[in-house]
N, C-alpha and C positions, 0 to 999 in steps of 0.2 A: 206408805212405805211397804215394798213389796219384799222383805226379810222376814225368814223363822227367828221367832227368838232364839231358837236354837243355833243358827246360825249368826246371830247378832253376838252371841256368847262366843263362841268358835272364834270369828273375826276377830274379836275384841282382847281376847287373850291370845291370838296368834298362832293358833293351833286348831288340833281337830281338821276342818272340811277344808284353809289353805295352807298345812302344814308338808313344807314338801323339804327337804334336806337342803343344803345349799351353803355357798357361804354368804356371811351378813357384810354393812357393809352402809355406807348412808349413803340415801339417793340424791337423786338431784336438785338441787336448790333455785333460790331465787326471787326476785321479788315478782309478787303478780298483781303488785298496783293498789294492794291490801295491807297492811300491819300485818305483819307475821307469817306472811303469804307463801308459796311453795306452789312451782313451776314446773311441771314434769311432762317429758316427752313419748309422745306417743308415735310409733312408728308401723307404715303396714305397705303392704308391694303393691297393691292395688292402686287406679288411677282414682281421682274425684269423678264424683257421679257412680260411684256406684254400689253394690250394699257395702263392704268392706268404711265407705266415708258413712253411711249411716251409722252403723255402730259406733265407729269413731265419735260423731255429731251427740250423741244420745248418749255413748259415754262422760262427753266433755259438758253434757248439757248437766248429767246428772252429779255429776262430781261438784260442779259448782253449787250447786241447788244444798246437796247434802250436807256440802263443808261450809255452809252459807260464805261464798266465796273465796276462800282463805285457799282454799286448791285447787288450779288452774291445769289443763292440757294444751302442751302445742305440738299440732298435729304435723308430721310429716309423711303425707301422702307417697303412692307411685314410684315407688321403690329406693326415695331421694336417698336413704339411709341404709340401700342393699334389697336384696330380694331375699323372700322368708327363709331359707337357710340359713342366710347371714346375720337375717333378724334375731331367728332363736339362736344363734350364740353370743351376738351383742345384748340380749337379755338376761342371757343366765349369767353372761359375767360383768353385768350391773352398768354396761356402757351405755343403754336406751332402758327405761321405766318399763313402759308399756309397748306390748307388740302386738296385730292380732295376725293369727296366721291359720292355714289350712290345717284339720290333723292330716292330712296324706303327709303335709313337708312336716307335719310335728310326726312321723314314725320313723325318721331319722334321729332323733334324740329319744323317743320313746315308742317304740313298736309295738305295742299292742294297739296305737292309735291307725293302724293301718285294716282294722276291720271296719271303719266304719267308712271305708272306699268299697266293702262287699257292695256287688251288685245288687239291686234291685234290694234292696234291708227299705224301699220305703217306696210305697205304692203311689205313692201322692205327694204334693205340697202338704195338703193338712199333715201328713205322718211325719214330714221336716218340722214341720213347726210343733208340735206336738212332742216328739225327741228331744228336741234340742234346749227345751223348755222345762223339759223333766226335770225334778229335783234328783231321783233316783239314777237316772242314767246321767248327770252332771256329776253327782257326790261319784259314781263307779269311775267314772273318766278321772278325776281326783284324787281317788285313793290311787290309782293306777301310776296315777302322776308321781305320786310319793317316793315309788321304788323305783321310778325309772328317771325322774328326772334332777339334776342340780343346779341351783343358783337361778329358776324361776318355778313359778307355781302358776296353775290355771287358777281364773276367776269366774269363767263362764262360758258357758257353749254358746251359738250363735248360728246365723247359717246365710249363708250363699244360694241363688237357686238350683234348682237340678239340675244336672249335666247332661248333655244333648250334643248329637254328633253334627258335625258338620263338613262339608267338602264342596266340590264344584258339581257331584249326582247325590241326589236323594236316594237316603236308608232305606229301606222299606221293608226288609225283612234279615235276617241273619246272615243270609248269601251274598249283600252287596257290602260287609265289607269283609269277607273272606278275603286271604293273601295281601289287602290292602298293607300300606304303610301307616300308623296311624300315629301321631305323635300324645303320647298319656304323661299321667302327671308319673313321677321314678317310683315308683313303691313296687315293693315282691304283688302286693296284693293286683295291682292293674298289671303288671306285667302276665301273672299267673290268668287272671281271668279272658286278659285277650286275647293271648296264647291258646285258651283253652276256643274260643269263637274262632281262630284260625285265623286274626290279625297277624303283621308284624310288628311291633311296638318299636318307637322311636325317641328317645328321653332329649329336653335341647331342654332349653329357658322357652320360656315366653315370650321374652323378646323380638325372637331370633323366629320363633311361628311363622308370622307374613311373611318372611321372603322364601320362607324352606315352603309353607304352600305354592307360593308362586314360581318357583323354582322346579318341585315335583321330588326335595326331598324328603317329602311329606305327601300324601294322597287324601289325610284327612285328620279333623281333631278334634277333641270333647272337649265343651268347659260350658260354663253357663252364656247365656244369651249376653246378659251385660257387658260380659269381659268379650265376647264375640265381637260386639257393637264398637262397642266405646273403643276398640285395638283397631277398626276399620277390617275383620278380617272376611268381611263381605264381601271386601273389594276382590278377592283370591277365591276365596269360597264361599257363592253365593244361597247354598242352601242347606237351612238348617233342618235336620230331622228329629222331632222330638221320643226319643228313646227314652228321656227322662231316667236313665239306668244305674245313675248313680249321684246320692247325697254329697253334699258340697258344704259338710259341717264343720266348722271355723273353732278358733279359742281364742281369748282374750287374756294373755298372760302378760301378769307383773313380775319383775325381778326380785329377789330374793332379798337381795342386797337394799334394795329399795323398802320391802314389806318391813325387814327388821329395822331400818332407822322412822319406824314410823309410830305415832302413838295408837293408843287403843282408840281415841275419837279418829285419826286421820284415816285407820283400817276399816273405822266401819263405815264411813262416809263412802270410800273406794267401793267397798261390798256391796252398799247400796247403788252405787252408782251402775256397778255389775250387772245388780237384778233389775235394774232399767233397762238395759240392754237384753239377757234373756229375756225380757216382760213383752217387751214393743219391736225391738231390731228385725224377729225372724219375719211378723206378716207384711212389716213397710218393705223388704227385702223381693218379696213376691211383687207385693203392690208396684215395684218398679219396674219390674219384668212387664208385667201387662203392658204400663207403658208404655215403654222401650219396643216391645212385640209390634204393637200398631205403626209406632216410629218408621222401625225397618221394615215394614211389611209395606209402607207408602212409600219408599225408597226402590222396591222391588227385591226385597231380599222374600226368596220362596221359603214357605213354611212346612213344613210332611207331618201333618198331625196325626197318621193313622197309622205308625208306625207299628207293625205285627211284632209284640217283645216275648210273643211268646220261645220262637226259639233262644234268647238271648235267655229267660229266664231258666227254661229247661236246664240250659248250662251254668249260669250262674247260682240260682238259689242252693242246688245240693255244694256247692265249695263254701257257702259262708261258714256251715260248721269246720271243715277240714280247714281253712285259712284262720278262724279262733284259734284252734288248738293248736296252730303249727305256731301260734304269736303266744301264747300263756294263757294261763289261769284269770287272769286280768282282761284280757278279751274275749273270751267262754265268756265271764260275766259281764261286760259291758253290750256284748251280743245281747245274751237273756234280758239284760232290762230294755234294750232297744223292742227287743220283739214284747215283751210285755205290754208296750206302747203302743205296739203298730199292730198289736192283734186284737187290742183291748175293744 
């Protein structure tokens, strides 16, 4: 069992590390084929196949495992249930259990989750994994949670892989996508930093991506390789430039309403089921990307692995401090333990 006792105490009394305001409220019920069983839905915008279903799978795998099966997840993939806007507010007000979602769409409910879209905060995959895994920079993201959010609480960070540009010309230095149109995820923080590279930023859904690329009212977009792939947006934009510029750190929240109809064993079984997911989720998340990379690389999707980040950094690394302090006290410190991690 991958739990501090400390945090076994915490879960178990309901307080402390997932204590966040909200209202209570009993969750979802049901039979799960068990004596005394309890069914609860888990919902997230991402398609199957890709890290977003991992976590899901290793949630659901661990939950069972912990509640020696007495607590069941059914999953609803691919936005069946809304896209993560709608998510986090069918969680907070106890309509879906479990949601997982990006912090960039969680700094719509909680804004200090929007530092950790600063660019370049992580040199590598190892310094995602590595973050996202942190006790210390998990419990910050937590407390944060506290004063900012009602009616859900996080359970655990997790992550997505790096974000990497893509269009129909290869990135290859800071100049190619100058005046570009480029479509970002809606946060002050990507707007402020593309802005600052001389992009023009373009906010739509996801959905709606492939045909505004194929259209041209789009010139180009960031997200990870998966969500690239598996959306077909090869077929529009056939080459990705790894810029690797920016983290793709996820949360895994329960509703509020849910956590308070639940006992001290069904909280800590959930908790455990949590640290399965930060334990294992972030390197199988990578490991699919490699995958996926040879996948579409035999397809003939072009790869630009030498991508010069240094002008992107120049401009990005000095805003991480100014975009903390423009978001609270709560992201200064979620910064610091990030960088404690990646400097360590």
């Amino acid at each position: 069992m991958n739990i501090s006792r400390r945090n076994f105490l915490w879960a178990t009394a309901g307080t402390g590390l997932f204590g966040i305001a909200g209202c209570g409220g009993s969750g979802s019920g049901g039979a799960n084929g068990g004596s005394g069983g309890r069914k609860f839905k888990l919902a997230y915008e991402g398609p199957k196949g890709t890290a977003h279903e991992i976590a899901a799978n290793v949630f659901q795998e661990g939950l069972d495992k912990a509640s020696n099966s007495e607590l069941s997840i059914q999953q609803f993939p691919a936005g069946q249930l809304g896209g993560e806007p709608e998510l986090l507010e069918k969680v907070r007000s106890g309509d879906i259990d479990f949601i997982l979602s990006s912090t960039a769409n969680a700094a719509a409910i909680a804004p200090p989750s929007g530092i950790l879209s600063a660019h370049y905060l992580f040199g590598n995959q190892d310094d995602v994994i590595s973050v996202v895994s942190n006790e210390a920079v998990n419990e910050a993201y937590m407390e944060m949670a506290k004063s900012q959010v009602s009616g859900a609480r996080p359970l655990t960070m997790f992550t997505l892989p790096l974000r990497n540009f893509y269009a129909d010309f290869a990135v290859r230095t800071i100049n190619d996508i100058k005046g570009k149109k480029i479509r970002v995820q809606a946060t002050k923080t990507e707007d402020k930093i593309f802005a600052a590279y001389g992009a023009q930023t373009v906010h739509m859904g996801f959905p709606e991506l492939y045909s505004s690329l194929q259209t041209g009212v789009v010139e180009m977009a960031e997200n990870a390789l998966t969500y690239y792939g598996l959306n077909k947006h090869y077929e529009v934009a056939p080459t990705m430039s790894f810029s690797e510029h920016a983290g793709n750190c996820q949360i895994l929240w329960v509703s509020d309403k849910l956590w308070k109809s639940m006992s001290p064993d069904e909280r800590s079984a959930v908790t455990q089921a949590a640290m399965k997911v930060r334990k294992e989720q972030p390197t199988k998340a990578f490991e699919l990307q490699g995958e996926l990379k040879s996948k579409y690389g035999e397809m003939g999707v072009q790869f630009i692995e030498n991508v010069d980040k240094s002008g992107f950094q120049e401009i990005s690394l000095p805003l991480q401090d100014e975009i903390a302090e423009s978001l609270g006290d709560n992201a200064v410190t979620i910064l610091e333990k990030v960088r404690k991690v990646t400097d360590g």
